[in-house]
C-alpha angles and dihedrals in degrees: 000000000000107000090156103119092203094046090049082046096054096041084045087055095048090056086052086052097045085046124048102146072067094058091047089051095055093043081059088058090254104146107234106156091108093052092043085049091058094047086052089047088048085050095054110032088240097305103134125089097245096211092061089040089058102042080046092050098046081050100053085043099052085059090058 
């Protein structure tokens, strides 16, 4: 299991990267967290502590 803030940052910002229609989306107001969650989980074969990876993602959103 990841529990390192800085690693799951840096996993959540290469999704953002990969996915940048996402990005779009969530600048429209659309709510994607659940669907970016899912592409972080897919990256990581389920690796990552969700909790942190969620408190992480709200946080790189919120810098868009």
């Amino acid at each position: 299991m990841i529990y390192n803030k800085q690693l799951i940052r840096r996993i959540v910002n290469e999704v953002f990267n990969d996915n940048p229609k996402v990005i779009d989306d969530y600048k429209a107001g659309k709510n994607v967290n659940g669907f970016i969650m899912g592409l972080i989980m897919k990256k990581t074969s389920g690796k990552v502590n969700p909790g942190i990876t969620n408190m992480v993602l709200g946080e790189e959103l919120k810098k868009l």
